[in-house]
CHARMM internal coordinates of N, CA and C (Angstrom, degrees):
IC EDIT
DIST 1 N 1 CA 1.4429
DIST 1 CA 1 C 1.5326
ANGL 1 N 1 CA 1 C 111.08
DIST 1 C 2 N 1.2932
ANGL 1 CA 1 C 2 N 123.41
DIHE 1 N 1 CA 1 C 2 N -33.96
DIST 2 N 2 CA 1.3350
ANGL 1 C 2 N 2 CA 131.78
DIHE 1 CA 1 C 2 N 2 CA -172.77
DIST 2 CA 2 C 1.6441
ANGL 2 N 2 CA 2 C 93.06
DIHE 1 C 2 N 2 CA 2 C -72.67
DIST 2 C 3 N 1.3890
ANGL 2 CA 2 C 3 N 130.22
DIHE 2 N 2 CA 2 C 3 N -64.07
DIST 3 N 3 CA 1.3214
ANGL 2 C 3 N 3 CA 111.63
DIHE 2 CA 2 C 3 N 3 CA -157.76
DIST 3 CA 3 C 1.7572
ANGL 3 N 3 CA 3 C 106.53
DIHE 2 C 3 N 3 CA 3 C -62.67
DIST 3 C 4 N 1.3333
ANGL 3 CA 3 C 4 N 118.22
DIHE 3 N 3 CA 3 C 4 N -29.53
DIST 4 N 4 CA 1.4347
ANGL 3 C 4 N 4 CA 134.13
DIHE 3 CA 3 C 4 N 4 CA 166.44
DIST 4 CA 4 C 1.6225
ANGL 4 N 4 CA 4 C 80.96
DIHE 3 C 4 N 4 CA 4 C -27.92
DIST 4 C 5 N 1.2577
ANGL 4 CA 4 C 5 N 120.84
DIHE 4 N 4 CA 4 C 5 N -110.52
DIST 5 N 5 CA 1.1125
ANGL 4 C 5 N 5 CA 129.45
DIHE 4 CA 4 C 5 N 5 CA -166.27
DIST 5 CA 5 C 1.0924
ANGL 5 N 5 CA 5 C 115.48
DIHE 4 C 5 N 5 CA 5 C -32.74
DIST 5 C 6 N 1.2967
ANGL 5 CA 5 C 6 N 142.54
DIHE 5 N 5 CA 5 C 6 N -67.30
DIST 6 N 6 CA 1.5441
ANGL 5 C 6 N 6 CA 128.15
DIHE 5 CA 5 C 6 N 6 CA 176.10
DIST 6 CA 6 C 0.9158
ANGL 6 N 6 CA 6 C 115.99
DIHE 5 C 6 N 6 CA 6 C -24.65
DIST 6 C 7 N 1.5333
ANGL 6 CA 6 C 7 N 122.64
DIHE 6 N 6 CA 6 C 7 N -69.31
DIST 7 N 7 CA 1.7114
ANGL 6 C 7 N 7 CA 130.17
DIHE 6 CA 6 C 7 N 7 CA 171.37
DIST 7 CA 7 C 1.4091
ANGL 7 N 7 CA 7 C 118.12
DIHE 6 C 7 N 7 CA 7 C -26.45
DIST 7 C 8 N 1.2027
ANGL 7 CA 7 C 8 N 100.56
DIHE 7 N 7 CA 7 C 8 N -58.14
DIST 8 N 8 CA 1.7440
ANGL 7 C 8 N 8 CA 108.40
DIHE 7 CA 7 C 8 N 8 CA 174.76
DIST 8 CA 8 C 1.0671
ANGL 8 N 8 CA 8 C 118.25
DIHE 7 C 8 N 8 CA 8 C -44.75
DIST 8 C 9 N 2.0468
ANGL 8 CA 8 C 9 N 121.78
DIHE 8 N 8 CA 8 C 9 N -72.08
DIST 9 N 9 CA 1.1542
ANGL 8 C 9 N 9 CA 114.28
DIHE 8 CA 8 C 9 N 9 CA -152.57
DIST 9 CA 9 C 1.9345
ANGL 9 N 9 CA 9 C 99.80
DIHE 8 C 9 N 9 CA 9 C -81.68
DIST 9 C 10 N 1.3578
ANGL 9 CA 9 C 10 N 96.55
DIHE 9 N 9 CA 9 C 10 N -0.48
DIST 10 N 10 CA 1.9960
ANGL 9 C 10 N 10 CA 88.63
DIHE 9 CA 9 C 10 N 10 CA 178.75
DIST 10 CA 10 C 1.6604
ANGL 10 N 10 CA 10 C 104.93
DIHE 9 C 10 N 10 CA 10 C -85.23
DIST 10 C 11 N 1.5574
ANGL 10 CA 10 C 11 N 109.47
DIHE 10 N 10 CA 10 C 11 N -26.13
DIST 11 N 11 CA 1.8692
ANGL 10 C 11 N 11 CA 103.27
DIHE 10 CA 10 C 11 N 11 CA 179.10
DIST 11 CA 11 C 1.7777
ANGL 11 N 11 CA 11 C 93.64
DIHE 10 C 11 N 11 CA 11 C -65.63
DIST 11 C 12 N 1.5822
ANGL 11 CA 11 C 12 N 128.65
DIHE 11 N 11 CA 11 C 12 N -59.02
DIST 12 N 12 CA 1.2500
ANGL 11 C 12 N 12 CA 118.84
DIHE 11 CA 11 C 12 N 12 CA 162.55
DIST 12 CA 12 C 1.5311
ANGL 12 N 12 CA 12 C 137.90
DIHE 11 C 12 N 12 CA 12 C -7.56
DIST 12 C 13 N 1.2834
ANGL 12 CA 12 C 13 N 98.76
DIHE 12 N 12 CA 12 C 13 N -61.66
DIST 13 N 13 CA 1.4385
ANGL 12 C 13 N 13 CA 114.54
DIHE 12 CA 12 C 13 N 13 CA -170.01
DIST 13 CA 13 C 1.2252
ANGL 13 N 13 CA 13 C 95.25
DIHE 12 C 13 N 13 CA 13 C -73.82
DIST 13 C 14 N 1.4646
ANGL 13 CA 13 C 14 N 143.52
DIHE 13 N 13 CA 13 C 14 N -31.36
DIST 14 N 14 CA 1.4515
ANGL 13 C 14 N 14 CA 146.79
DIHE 13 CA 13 C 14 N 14 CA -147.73
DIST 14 CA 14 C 1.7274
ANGL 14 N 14 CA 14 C 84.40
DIHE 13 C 14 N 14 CA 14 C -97.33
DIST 14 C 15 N 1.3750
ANGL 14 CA 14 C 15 N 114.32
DIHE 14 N 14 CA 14 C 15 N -56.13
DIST 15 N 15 CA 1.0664
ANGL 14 C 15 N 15 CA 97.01
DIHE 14 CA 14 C 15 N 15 CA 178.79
DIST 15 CA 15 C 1.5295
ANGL 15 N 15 CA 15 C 141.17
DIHE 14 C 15 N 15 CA 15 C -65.46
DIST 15 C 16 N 1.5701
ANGL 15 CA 15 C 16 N 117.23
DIHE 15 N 15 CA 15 C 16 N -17.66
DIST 16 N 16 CA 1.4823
ANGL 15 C 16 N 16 CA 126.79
DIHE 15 CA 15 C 16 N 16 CA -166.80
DIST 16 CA 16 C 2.0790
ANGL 16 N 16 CA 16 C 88.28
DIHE 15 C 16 N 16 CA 16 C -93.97
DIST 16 C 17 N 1.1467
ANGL 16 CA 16 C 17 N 98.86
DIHE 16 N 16 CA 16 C 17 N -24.56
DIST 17 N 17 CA 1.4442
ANGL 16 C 17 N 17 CA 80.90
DIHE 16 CA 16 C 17 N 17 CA 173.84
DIST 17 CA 17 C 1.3565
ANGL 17 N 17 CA 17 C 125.03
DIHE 16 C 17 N 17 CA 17 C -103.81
DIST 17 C 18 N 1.4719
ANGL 17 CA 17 C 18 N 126.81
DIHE 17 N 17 CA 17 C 18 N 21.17
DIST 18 N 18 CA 1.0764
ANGL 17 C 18 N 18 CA 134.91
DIHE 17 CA 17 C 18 N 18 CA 147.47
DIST 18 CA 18 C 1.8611
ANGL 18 N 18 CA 18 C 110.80
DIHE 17 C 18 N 18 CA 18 C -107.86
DIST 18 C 19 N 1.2391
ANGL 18 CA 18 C 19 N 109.81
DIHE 18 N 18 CA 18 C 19 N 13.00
DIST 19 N 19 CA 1.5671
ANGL 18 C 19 N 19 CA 102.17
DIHE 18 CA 18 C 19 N 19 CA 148.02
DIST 19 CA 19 C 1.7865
ANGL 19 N 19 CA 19 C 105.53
DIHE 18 C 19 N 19 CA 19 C -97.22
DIST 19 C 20 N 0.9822
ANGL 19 CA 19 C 20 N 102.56
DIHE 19 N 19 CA 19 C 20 N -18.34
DIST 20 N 20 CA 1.9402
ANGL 19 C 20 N 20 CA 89.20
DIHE 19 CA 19 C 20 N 20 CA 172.97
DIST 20 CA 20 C 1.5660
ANGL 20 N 20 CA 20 C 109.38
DIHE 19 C 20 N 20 CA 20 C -88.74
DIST 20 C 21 N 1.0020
ANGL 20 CA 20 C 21 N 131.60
DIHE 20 N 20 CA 20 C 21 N -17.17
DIST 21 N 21 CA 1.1752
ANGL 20 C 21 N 21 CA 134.24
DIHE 20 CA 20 C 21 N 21 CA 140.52
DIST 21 CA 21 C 1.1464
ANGL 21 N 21 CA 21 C 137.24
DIHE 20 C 21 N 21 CA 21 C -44.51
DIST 21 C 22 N 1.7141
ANGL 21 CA 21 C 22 N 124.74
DIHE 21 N 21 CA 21 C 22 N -33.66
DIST 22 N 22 CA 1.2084
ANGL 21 C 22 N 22 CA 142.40
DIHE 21 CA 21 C 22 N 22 CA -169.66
DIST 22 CA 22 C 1.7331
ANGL 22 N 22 CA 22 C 87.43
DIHE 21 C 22 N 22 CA 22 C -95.68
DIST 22 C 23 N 1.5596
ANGL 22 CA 22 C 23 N 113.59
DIHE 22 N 22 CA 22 C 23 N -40.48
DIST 23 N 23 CA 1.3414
ANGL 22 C 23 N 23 CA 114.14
DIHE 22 CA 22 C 23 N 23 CA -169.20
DIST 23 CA 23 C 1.8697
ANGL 23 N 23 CA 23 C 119.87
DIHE 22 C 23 N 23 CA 23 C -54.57
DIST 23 C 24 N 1.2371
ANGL 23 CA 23 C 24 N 72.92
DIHE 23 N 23 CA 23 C 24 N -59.27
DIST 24 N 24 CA 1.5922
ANGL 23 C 24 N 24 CA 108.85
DIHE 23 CA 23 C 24 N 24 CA 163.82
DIST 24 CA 24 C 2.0583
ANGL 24 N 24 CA 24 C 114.69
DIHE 23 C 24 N 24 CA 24 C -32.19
DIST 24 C 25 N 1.7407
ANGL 24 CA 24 C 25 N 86.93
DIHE 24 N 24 CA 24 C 25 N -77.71
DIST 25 N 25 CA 1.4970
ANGL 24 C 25 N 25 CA 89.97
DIHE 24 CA 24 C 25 N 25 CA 164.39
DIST 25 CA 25 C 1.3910
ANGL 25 N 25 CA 25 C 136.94
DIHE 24 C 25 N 25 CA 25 C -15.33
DIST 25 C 26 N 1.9680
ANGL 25 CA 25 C 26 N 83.68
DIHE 25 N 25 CA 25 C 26 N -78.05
DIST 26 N 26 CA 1.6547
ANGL 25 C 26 N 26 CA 113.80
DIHE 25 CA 25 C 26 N 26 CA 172.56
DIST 26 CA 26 C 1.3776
ANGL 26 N 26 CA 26 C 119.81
DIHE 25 C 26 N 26 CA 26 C -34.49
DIST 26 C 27 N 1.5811
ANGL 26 CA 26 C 27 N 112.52
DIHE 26 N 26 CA 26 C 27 N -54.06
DIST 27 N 27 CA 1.4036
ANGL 26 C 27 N 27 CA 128.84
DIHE 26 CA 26 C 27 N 27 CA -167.08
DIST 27 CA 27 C 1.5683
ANGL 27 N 27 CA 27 C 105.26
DIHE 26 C 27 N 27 CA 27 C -72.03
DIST 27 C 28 N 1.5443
ANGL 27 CA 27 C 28 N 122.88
DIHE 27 N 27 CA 27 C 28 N -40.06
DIST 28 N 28 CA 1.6113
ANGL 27 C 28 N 28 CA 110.88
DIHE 27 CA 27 C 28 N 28 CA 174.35
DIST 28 CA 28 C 1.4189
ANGL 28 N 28 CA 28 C 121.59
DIHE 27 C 28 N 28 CA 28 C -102.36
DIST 28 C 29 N 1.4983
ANGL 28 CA 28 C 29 N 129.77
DIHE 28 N 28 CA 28 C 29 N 30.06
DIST 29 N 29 CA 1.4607
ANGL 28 C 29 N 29 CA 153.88
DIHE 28 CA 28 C 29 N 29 CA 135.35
DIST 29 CA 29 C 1.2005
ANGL 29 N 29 CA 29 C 111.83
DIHE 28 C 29 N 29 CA 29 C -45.86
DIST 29 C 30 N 1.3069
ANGL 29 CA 29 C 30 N 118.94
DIHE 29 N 29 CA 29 C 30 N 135.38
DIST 30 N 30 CA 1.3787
ANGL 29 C 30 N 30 CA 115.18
DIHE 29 CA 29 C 30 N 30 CA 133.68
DIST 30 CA 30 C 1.7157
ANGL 30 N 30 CA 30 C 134.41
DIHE 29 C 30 N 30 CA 30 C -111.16
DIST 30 C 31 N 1.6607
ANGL 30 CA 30 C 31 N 103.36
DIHE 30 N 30 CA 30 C 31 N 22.77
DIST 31 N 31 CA 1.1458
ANGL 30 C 31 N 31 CA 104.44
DIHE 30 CA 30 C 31 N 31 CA -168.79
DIST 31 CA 31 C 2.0639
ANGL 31 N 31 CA 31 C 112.01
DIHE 30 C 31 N 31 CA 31 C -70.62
DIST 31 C 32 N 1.4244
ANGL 31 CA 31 C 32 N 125.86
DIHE 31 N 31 CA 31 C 32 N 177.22
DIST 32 N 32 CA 1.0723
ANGL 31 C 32 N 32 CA 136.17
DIHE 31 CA 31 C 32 N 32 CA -167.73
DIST 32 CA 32 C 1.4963
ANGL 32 N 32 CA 32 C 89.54
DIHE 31 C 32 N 32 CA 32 C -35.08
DIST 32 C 33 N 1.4109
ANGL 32 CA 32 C 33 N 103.44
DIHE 32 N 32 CA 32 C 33 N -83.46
DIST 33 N 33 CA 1.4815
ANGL 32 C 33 N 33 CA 131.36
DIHE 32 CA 32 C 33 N 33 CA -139.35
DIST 33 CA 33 C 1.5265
ANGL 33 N 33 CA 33 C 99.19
DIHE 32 C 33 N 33 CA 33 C -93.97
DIST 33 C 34 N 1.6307
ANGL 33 CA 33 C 34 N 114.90
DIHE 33 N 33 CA 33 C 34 N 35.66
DIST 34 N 34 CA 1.5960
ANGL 33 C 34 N 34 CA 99.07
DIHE 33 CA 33 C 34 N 34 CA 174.92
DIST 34 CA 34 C 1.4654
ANGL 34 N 34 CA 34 C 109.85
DIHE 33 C 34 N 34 CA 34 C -91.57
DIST 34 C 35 N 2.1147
ANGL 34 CA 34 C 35 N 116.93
DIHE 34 N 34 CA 34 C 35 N -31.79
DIST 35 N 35 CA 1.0225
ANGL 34 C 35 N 35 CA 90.48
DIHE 34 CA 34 C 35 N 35 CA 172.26
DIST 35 CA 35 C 1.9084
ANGL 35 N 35 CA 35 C 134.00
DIHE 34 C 35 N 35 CA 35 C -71.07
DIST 35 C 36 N 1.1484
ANGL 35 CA 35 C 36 N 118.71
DIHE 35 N 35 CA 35 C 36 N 5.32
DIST 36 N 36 CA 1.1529
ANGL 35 C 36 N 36 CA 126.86
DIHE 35 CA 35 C 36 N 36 CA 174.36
DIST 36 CA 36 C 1.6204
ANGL 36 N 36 CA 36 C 124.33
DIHE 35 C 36 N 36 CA 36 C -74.09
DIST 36 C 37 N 1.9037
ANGL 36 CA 36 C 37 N 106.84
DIHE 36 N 36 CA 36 C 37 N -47.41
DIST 37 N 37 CA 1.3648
ANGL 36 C 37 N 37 CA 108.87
DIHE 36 CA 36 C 37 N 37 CA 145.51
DIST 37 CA 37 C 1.3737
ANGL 37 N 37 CA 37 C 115.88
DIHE 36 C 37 N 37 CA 37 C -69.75
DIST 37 C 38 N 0.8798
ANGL 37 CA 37 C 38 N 159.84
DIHE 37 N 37 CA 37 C 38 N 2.27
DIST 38 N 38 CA 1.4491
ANGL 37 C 38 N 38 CA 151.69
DIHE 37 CA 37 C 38 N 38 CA 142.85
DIST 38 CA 38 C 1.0396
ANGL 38 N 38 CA 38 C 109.40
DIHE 37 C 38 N 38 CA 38 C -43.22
DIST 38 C 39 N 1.5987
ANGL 38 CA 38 C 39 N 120.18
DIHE 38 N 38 CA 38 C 39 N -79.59
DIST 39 N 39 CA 1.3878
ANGL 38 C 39 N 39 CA 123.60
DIHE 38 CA 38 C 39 N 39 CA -169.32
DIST 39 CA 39 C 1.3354
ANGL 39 N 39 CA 39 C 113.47
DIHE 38 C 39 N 39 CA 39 C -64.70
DIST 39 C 40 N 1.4665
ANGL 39 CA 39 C 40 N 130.32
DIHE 39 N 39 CA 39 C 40 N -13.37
DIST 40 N 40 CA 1.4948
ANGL 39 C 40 N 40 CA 122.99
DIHE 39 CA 39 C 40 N 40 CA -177.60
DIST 40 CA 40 C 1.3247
ANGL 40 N 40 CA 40 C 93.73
DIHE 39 C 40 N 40 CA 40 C -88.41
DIST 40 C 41 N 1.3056
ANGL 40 CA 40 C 41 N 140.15
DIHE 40 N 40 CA 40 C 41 N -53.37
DIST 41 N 41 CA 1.3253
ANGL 40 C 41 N 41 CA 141.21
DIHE 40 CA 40 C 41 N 41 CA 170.88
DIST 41 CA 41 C 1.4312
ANGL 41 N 41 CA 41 C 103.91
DIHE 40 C 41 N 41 CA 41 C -21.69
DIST 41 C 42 N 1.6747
ANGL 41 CA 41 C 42 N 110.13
DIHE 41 N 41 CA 41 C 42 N -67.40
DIST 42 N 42 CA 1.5972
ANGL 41 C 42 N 42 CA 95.63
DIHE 41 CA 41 C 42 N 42 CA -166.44
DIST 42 CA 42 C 1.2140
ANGL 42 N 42 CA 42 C 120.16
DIHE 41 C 42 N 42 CA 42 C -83.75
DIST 42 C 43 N 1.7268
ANGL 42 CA 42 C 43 N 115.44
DIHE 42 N 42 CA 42 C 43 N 13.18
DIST 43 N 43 CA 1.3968
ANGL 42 C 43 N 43 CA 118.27
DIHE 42 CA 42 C 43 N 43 CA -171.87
DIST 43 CA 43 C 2.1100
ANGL 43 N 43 CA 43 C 89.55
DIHE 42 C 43 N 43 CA 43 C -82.09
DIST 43 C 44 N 1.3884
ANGL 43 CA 43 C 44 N 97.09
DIHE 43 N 43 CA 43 C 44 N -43.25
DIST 44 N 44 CA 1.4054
ANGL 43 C 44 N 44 CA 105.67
DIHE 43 CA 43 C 44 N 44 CA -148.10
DIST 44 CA 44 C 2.2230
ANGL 44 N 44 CA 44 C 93.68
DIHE 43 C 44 N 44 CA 44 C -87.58
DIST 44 C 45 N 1.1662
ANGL 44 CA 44 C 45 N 127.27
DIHE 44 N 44 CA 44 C 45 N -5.00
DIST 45 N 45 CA 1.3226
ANGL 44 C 45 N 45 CA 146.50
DIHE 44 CA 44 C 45 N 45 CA 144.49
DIST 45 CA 45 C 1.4604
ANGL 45 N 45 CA 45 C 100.77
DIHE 44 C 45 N 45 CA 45 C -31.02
DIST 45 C 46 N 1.9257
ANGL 45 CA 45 C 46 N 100.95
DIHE 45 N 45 CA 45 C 46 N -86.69
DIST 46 N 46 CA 1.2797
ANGL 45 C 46 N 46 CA 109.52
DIHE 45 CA 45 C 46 N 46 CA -165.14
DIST 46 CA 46 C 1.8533
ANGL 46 N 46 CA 46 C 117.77
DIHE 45 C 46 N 46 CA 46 C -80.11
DIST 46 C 47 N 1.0554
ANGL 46 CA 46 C 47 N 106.07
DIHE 46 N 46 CA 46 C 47 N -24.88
DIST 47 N 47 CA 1.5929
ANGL 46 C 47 N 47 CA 104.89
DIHE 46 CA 46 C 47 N 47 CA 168.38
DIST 47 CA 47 C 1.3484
ANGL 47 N 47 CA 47 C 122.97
DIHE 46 C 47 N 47 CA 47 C -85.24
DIST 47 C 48 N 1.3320
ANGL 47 CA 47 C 48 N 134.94
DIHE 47 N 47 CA 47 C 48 N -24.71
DIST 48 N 48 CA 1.4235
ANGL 47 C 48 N 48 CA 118.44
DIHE 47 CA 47 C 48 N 48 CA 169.20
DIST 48 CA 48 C 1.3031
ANGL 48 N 48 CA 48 C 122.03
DIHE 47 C 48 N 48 CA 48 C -59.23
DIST 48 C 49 N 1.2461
ANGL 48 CA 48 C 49 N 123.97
DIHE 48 N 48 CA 48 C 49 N -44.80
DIST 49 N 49 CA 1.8614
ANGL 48 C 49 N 49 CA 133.40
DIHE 48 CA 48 C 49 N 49 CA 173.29
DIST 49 CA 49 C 1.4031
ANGL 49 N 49 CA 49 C 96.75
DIHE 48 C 49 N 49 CA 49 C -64.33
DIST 49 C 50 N 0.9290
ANGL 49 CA 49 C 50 N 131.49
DIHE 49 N 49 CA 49 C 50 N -37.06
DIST 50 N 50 CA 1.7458
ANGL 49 C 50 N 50 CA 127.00
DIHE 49 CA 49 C 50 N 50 CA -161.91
DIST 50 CA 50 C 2.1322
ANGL 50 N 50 CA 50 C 92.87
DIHE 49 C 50 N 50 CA 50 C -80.28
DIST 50 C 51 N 1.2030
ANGL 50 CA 50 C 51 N 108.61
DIHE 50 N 50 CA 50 C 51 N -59.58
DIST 51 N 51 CA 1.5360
ANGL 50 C 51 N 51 CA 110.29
DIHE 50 CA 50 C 51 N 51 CA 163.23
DIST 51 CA 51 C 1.5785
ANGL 51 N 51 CA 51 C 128.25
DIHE 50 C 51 N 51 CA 51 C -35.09
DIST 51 C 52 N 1.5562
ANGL 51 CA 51 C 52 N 93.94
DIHE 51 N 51 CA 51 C 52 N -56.66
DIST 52 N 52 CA 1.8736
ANGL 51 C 52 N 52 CA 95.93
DIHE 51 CA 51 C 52 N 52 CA 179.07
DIST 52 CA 52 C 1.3122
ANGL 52 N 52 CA 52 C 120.89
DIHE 51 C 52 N 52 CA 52 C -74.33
DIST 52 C 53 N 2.1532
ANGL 52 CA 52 C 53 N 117.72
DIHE 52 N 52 CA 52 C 53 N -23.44
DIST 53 N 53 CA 1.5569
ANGL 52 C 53 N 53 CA 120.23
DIHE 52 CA 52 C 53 N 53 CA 176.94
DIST 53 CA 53 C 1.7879
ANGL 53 N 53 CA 53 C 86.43
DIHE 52 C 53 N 53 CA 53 C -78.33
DIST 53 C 54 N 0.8151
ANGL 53 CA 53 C 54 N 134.18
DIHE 53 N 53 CA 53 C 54 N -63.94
DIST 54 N 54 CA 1.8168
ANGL 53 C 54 N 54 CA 122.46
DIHE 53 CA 53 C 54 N 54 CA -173.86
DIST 54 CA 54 C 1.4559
ANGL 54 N 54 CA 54 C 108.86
DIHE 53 C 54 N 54 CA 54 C -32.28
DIST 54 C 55 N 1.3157
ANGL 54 CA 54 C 55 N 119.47
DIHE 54 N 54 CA 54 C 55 N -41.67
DIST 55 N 55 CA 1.7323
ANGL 54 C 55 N 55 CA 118.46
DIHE 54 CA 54 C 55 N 55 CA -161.09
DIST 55 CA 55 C 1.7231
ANGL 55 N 55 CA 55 C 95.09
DIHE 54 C 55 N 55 CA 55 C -87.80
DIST 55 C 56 N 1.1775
ANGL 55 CA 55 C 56 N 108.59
DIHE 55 N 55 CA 55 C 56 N -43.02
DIST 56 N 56 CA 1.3821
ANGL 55 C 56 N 56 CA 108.64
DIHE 55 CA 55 C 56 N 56 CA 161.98
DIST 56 CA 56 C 1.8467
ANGL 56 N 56 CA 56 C 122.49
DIHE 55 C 56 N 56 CA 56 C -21.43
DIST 56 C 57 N 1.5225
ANGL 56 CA 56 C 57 N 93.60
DIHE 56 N 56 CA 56 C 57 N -64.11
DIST 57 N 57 CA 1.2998
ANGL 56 C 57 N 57 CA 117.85
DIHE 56 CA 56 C 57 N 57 CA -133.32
DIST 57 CA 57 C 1.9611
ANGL 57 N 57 CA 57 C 89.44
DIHE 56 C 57 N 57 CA 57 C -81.52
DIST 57 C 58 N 1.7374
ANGL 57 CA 57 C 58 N 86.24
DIHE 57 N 57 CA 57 C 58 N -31.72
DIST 58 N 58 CA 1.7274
ANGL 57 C 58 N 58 CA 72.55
DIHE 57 CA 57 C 58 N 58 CA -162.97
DIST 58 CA 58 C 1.8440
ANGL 58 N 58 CA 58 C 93.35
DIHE 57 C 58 N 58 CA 58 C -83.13
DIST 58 C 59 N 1.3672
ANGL 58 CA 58 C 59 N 121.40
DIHE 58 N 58 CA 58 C 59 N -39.85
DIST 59 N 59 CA 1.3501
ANGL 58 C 59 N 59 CA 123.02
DIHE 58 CA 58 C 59 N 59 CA 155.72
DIST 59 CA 59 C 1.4748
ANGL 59 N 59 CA 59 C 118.53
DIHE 58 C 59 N 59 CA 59 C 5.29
DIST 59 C 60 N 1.4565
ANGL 59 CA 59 C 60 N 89.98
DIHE 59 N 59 CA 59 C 60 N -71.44
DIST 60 N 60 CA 1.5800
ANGL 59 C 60 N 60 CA 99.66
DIHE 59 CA 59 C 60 N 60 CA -178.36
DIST 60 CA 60 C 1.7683
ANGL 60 N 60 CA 60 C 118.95
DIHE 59 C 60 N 60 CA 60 C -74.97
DIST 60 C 61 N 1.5469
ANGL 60 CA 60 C 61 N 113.36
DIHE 60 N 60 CA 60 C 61 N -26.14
DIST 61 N 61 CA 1.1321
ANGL 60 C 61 N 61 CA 97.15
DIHE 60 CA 60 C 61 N 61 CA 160.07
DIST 61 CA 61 C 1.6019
ANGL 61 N 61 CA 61 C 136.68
DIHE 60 C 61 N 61 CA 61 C -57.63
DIST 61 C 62 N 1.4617
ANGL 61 CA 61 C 62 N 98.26
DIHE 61 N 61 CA 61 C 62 N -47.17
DIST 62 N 62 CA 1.0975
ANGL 61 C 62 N 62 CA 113.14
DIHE 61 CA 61 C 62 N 62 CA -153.91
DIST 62 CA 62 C 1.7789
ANGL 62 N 62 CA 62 C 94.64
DIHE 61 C 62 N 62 CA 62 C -73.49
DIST 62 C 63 N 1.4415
ANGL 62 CA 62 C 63 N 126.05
DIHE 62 N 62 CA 62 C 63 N -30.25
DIST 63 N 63 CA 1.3544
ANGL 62 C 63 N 63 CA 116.18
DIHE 62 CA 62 C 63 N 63 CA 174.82
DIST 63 CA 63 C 1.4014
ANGL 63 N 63 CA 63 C 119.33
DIHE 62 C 63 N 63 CA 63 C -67.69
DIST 63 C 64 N 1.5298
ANGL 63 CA 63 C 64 N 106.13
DIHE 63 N 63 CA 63 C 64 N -24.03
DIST 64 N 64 CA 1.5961
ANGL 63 C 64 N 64 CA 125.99
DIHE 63 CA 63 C 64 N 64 CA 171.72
DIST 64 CA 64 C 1.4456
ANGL 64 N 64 CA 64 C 99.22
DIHE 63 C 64 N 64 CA 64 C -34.35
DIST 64 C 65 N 1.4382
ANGL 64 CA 64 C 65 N 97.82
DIHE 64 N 64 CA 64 C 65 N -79.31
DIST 65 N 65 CA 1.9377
ANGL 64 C 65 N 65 CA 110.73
DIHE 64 CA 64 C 65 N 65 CA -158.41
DIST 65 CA 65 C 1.4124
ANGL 65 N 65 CA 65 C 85.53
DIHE 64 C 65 N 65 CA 65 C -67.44
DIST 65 C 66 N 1.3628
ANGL 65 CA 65 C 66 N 146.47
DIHE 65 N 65 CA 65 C 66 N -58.06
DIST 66 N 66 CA 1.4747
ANGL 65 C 66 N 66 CA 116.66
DIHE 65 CA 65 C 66 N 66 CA -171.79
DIST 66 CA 66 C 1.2880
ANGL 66 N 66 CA 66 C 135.68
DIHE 65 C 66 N 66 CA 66 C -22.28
DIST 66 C 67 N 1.1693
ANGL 66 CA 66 C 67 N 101.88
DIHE 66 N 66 CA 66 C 67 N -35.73
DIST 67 N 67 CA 1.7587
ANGL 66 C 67 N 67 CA 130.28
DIHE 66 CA 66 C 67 N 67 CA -139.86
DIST 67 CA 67 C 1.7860
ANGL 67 N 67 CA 67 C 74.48
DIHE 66 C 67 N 67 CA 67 C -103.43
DIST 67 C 68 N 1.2747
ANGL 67 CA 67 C 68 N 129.56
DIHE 67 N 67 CA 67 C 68 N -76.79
DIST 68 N 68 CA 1.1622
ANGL 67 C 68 N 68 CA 151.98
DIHE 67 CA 67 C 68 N 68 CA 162.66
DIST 68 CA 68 C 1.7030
ANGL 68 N 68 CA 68 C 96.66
DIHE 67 C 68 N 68 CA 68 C 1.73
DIST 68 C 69 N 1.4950
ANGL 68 CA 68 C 69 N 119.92
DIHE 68 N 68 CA 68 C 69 N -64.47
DIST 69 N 69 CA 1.1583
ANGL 68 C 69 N 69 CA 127.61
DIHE 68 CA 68 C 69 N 69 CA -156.10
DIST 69 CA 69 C 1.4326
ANGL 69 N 69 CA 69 C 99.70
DIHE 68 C 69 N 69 CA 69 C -108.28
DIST 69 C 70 N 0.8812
ANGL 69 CA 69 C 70 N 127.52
DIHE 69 N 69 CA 69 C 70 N 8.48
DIST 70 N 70 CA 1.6730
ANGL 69 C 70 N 70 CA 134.94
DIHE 69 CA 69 C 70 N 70 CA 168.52
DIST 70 CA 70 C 1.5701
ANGL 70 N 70 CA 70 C 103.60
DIHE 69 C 70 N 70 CA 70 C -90.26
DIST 70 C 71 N 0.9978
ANGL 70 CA 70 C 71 N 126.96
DIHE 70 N 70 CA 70 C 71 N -46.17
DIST 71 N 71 CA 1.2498
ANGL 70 C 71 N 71 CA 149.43
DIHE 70 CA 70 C 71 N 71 CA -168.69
DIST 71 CA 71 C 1.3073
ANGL 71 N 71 CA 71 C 122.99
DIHE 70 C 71 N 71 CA 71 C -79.98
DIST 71 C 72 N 1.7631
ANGL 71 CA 71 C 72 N 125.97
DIHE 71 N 71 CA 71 C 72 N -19.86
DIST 72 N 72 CA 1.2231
ANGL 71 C 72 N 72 CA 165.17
DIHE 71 CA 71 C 72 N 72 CA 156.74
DIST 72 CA 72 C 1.2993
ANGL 72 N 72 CA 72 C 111.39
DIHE 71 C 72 N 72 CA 72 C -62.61
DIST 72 C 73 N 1.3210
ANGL 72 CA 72 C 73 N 116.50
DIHE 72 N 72 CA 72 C 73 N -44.65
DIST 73 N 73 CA 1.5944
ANGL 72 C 73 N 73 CA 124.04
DIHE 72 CA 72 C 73 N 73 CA -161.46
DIST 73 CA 73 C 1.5284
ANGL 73 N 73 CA 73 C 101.24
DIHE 72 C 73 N 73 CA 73 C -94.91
END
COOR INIT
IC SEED 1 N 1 CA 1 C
IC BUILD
């Protein structure tokens, strides 16, 4: 389960730092459509981490009370 996770949060990391890369890009372009990847870049910057700590968060609740009611019985 642990290397599970390693794997994961390193494809992650590979990925959030090739959106600052893309950000990056965007920002010293001047082609048509850079400010458009720009702003999706930093849309998808600040919402992917904000998405995966939420899925996290309820994750862990919801195994909480499982565990909670396993433990009950």
């Amino acid at each position: 389960m642990k290397k599970i996770k390693r794997i994961s949060a390193l494809i992650l990391a590979v990925f959030l730092f090739s959106l600052y890369g893309l950000t990056l890009y965007a920002a010293l372009t001047s082609s048509p459509e850079s400010h458009a990847l720009f702003m999706a870049s930093i849309y998808c910057t600040v919402a992917i981490p904000i998405t995966i700590y939420a899925y996290m968060l309820v994750y862990r609740l919801l195994k909480k009370d499982s565990q909670d009611k396993i433990h009950k019985e």
